[in-house]
TORNUZA-305883 format. One line per field, with one value per residue: residue number from 0; residue in three letters; z, x, y of N, C-alpha, C in turn. Coordinates in pm, whole numbers, padded with zeros to 5 digits. Layout:
REM residues N
nr = [NUM / ...]
rest = [ALA / ...]
nw = [Z / ...]
nu = [X / ...]
nv = [Y / ...]
caw = [Z / ...]
cau = [X / ...]
cav = [Y / ...]
cw = [Z / ...]
cu = [X / ...]
cv = [Y / ...]
REM end
This chain:
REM residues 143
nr = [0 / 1 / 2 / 3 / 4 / 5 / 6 / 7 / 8 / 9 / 10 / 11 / 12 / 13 / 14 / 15 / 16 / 17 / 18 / 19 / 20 / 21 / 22 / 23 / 24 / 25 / 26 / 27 / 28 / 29 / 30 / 31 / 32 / 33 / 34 / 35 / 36 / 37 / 38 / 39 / 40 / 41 / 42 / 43 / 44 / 45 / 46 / 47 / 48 / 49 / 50 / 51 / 52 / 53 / 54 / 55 / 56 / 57 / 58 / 59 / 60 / 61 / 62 / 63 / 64 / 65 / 66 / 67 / 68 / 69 / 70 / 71 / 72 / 73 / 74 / 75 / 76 / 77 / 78 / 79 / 80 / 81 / 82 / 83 / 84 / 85 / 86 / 87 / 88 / 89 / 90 / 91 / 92 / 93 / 94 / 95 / 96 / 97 / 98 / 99 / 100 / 101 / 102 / 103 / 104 / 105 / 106 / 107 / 108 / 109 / 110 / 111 / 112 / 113 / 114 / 115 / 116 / 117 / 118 / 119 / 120 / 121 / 122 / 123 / 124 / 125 / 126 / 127 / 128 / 129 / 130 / 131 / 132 / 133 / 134 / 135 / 136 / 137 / 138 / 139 / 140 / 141 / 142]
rest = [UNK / UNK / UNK / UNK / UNK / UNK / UNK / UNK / UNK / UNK / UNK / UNK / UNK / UNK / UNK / UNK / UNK / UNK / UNK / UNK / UNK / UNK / UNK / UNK / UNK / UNK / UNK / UNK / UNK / UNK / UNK / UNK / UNK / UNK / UNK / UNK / UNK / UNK / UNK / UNK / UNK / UNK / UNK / UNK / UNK / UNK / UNK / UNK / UNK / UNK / UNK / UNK / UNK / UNK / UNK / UNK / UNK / UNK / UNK / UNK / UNK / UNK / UNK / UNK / UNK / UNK / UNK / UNK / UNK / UNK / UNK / UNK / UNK / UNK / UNK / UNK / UNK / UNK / UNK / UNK / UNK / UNK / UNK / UNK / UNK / UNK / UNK / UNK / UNK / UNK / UNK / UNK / UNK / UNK / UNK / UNK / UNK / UNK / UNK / UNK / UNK / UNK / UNK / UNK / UNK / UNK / UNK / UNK / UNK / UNK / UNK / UNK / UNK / UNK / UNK / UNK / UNK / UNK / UNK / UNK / UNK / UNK / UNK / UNK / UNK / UNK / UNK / UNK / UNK / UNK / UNK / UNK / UNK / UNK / UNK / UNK / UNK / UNK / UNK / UNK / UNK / UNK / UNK]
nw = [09905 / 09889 / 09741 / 09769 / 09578 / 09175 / 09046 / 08821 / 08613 / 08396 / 08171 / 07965 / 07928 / 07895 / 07566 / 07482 / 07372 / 07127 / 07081 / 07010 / 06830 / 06571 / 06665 / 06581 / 06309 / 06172 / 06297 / 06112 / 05859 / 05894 / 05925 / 05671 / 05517 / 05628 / 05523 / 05403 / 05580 / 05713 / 05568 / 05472 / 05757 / 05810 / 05635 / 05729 / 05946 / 05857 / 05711 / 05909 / 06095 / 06016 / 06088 / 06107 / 05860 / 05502 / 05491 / 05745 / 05667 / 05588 / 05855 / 06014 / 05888 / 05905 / 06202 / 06216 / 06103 / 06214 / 06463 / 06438 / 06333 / 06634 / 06764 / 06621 / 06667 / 06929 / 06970 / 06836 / 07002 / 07246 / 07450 / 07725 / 07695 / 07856 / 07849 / 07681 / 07460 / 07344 / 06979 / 06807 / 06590 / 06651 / 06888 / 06768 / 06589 / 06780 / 06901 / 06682 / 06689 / 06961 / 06870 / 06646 / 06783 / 06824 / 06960 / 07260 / 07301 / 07031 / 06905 / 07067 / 06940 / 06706 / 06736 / 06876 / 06622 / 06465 / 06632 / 06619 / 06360 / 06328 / 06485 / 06403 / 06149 / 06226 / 06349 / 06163 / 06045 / 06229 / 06254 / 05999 / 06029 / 06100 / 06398 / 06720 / 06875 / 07149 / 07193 / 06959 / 07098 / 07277 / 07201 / 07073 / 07316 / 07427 / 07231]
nu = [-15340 / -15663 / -15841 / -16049 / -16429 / -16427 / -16510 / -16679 / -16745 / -16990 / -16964 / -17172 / -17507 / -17739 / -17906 / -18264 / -18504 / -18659 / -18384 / -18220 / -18303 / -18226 / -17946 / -17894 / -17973 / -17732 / -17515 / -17598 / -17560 / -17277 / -17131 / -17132 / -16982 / -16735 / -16447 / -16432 / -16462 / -16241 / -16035 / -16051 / -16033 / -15776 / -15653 / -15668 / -15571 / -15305 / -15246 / -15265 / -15092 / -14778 / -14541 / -14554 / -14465 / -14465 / -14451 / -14614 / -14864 / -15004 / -15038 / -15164 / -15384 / -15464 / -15546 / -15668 / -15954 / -15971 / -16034 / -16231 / -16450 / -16454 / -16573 / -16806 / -16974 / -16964 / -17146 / -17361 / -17413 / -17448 / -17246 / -17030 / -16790 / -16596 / -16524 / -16406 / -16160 / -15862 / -15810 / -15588 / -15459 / -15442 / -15269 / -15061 / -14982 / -14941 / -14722 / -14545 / -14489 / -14376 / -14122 / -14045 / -13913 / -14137 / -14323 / -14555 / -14747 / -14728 / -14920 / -15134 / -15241 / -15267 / -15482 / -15698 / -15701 / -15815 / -16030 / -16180 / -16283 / -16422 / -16689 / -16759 / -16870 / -17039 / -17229 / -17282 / -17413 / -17628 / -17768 / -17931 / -18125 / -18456 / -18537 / -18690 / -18636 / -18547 / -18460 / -18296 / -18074 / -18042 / -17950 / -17717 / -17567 / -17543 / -17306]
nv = [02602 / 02750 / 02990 / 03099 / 03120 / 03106 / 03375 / 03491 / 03773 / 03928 / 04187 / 04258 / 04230 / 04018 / 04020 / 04131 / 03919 / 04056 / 04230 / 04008 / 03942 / 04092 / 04081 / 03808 / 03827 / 03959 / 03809 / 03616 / 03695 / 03820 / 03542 / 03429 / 03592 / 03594 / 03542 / 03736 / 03996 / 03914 / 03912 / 04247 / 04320 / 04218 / 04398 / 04667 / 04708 / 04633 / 04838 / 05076 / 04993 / 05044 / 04931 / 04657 / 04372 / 04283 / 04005 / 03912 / 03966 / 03687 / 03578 / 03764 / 03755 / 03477 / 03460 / 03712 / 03575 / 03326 / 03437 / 03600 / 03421 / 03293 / 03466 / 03549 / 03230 / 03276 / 03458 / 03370 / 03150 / 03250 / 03226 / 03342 / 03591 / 03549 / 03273 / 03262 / 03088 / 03127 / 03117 / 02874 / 02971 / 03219 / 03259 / 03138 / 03366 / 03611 / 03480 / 03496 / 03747 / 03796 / 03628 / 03783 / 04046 / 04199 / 04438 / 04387 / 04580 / 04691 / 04431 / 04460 / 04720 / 04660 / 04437 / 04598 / 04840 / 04711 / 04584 / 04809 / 04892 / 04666 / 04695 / 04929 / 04857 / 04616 / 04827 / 04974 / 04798 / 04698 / 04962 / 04909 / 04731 / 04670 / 04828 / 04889 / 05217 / 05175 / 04888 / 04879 / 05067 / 04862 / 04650 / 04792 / 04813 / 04578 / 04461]
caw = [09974 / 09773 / 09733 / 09722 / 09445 / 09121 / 09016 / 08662 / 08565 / 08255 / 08146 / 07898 / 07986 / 07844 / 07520 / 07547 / 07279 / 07024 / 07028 / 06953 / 06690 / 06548 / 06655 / 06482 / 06164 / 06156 / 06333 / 06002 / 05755 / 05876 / 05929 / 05565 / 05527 / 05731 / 05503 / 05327 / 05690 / 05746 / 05477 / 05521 / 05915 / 05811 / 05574 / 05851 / 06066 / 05815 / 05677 / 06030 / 06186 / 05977 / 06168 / 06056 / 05693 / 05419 / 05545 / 05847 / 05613 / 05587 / 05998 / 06029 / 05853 / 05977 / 06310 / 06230 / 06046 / 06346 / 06634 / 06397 / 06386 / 06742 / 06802 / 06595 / 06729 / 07075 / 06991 / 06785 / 07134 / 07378 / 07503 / 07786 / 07668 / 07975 / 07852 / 07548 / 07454 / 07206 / 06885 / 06808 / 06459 / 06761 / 06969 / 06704 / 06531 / 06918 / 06947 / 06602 / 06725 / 07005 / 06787 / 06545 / 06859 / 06830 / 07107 / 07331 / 07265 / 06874 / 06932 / 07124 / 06857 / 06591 / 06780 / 06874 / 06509 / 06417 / 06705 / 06594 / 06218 / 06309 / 06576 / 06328 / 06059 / 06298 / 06380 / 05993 / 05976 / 06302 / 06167 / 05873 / 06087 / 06196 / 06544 / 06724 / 06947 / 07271 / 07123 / 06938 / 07227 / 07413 / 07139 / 07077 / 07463 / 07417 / 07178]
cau = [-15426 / -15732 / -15847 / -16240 / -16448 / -16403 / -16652 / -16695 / -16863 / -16996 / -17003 / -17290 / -17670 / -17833 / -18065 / -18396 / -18566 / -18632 / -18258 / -18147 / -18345 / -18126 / -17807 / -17873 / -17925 / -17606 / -17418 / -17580 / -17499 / -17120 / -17064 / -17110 / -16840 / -16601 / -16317 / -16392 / -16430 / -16131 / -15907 / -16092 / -15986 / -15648 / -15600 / -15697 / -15410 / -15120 / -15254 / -15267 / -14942 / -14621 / -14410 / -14545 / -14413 / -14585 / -14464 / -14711 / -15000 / -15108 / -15074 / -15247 / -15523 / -15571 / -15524 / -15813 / -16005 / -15990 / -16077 / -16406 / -16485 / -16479 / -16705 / -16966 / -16985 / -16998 / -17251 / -17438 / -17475 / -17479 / -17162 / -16958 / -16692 / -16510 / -16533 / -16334 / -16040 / -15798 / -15771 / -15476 / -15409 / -15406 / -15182 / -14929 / -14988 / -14884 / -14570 / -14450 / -14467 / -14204 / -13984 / -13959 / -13891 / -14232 / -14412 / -14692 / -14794 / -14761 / -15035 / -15267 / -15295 / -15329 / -15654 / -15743 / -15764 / -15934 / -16174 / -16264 / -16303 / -16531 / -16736 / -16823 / -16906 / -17134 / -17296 / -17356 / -17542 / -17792 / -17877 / -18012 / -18226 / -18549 / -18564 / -18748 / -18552 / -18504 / -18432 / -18161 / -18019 / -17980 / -17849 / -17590 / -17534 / -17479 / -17239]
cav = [02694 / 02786 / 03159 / 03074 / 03042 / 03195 / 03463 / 03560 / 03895 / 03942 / 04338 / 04270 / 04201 / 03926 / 04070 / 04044 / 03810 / 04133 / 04249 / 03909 / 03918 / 04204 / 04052 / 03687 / 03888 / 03982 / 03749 / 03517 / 03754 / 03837 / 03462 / 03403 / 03662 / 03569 / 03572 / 03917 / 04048 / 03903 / 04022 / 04424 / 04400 / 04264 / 04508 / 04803 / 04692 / 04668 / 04995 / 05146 / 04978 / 05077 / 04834 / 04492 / 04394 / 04221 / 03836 / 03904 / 03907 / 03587 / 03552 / 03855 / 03694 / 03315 / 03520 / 03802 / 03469 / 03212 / 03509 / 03629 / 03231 / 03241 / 03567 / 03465 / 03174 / 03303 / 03541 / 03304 / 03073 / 03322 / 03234 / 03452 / 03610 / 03497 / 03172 / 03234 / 03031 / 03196 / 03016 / 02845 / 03060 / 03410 / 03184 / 03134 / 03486 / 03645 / 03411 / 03573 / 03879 / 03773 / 03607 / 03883 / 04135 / 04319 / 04433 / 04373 / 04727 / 04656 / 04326 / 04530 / 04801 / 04535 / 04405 / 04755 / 04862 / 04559 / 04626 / 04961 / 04842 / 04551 / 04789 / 05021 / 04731 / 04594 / 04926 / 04999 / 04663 / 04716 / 05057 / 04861 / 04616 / 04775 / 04831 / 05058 / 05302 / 05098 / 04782 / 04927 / 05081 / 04772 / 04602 / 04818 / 04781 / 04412 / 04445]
cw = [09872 / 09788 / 09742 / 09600 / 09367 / 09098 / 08881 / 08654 / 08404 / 08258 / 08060 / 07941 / 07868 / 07714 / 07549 / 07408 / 07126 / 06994 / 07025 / 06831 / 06580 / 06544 / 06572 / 06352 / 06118 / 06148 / 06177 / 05865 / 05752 / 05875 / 05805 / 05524 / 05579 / 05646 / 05401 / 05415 / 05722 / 05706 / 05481 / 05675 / 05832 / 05735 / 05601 / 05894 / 05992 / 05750 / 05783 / 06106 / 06036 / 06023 / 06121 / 05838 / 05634 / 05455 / 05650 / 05784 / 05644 / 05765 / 06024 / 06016 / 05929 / 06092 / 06319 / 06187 / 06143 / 06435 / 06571 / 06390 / 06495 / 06767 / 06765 / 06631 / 06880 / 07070 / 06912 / 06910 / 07226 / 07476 / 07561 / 07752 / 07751 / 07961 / 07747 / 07539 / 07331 / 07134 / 06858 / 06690 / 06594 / 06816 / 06890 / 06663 / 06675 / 06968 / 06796 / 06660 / 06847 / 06953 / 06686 / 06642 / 06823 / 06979 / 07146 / 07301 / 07115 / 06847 / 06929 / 07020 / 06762 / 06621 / 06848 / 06715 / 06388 / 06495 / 06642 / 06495 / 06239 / 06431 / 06470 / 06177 / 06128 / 06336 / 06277 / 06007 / 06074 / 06270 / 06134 / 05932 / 06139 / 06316 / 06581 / 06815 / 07089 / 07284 / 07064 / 07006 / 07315 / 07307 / 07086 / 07233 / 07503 / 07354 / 07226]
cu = [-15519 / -15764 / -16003 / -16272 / -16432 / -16513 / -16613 / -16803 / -16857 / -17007 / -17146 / -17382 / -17692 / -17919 / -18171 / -18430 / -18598 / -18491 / -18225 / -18176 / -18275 / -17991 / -17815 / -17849 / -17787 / -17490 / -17451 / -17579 / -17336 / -17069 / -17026 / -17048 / -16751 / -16531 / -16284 / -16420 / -16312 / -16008 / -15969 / -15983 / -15777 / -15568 / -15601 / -15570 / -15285 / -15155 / -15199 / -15115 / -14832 / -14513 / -14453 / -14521 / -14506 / -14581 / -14499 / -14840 / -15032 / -15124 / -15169 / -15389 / -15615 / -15576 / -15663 / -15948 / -16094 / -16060 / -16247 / -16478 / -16561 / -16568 / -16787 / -17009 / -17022 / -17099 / -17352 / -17534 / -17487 / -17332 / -17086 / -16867 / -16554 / -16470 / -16423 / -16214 / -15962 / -15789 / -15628 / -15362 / -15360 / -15312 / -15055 / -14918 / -14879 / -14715 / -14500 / -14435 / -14318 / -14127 / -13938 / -13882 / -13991 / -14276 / -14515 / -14783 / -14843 / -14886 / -15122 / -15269 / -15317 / -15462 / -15741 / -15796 / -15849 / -16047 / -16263 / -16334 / -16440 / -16657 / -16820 / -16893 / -17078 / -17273 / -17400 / -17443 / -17608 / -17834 / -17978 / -18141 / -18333 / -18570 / -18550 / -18616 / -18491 / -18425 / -18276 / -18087 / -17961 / -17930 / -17723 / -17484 / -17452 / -17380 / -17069]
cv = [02758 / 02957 / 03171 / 03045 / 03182 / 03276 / 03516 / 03638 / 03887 / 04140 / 04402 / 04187 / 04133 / 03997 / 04023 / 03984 / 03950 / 04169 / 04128 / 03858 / 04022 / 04149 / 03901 / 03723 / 03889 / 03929 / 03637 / 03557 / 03768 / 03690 / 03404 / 03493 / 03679 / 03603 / 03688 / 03977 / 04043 / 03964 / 04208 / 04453 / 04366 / 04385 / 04699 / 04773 / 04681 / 04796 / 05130 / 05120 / 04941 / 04977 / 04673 / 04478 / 04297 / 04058 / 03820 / 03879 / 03805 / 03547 / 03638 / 03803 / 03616 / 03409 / 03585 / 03693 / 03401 / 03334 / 03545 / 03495 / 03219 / 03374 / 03573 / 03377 / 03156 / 03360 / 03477 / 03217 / 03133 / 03273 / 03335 / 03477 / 03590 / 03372 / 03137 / 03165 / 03062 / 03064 / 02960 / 02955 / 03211 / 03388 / 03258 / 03281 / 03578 / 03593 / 03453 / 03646 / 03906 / 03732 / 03701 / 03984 / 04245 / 04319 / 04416 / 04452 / 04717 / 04543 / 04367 / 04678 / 04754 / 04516 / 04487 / 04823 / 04823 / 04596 / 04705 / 04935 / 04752 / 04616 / 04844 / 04946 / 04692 / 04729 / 04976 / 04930 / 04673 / 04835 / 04980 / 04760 / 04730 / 04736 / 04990 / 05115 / 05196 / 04957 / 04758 / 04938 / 04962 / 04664 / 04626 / 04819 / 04666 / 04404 / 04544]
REM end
């Protein structure tokens, strides 16, 4: 018995052709830092969460590694974030977390304090881009 069709919302608006000129910057500056983005965010989240020990590191990593991979990438093509397919490195990273007996809760503040970290990263670097007032605005909108 089917349910109809599916409907996918997106929450973010399309930029317009100036803010993407803003967000490519970026997206082709952080991609050539991927893996000193990577090690900064992981090193937010074992700073921030007390409960994971030091033989999570390197999951932590490929984990924070592979998912920035895949968001530049998405935001490089304009891809929906609806579309996304976790990486396999987040996969496995997530199925430690049950086998050690962490929690769900513990996960989602991992990629919560990563969020925030790479948020405010991002934010620093469109400052730095000139764009006028509106522009800005709706590129930080998009993001």
């Amino acid at each position: 018995m089917g349910y109809g069709p599916v409907v996918r919302q997106s929450f973010a608006s399309p930029p317009t052709r100036a803010s993407r000129v803003g967000i490519e910057e970026i997206v082709a500056e952080m991609s050539g830092e991927l893996d000193d983005v990577a090690r900064f965010l992981t090193d937010v989240i074992h700073q921030e969460l007390d409960e994971l020990d030091d033989e999570m590191y390197v999951g932590t990593l490929q984990s924070v590694r592979s998912n920035l991979g895949l968001i530049m990438t998405m935001l490089h093509e304009g891809v929906e974030p609806s579309d996304a397919v976790a990486p396999s490195e987040a996969v496995a990273y997530a199925k430690e977390y049950a086998r050690r007996g962490l929690s769900f809760e513990l996960l989602r503040r991992a990629y919560r304090s990563a969020q925030a970290a790479f948020s405010r990263m991002w934010l620093e670097r469109l400052r730095m881009v000139d764009l006028d007032p509106d522009t800005f605005a709706e590129s930080v909108g998009f993001f």
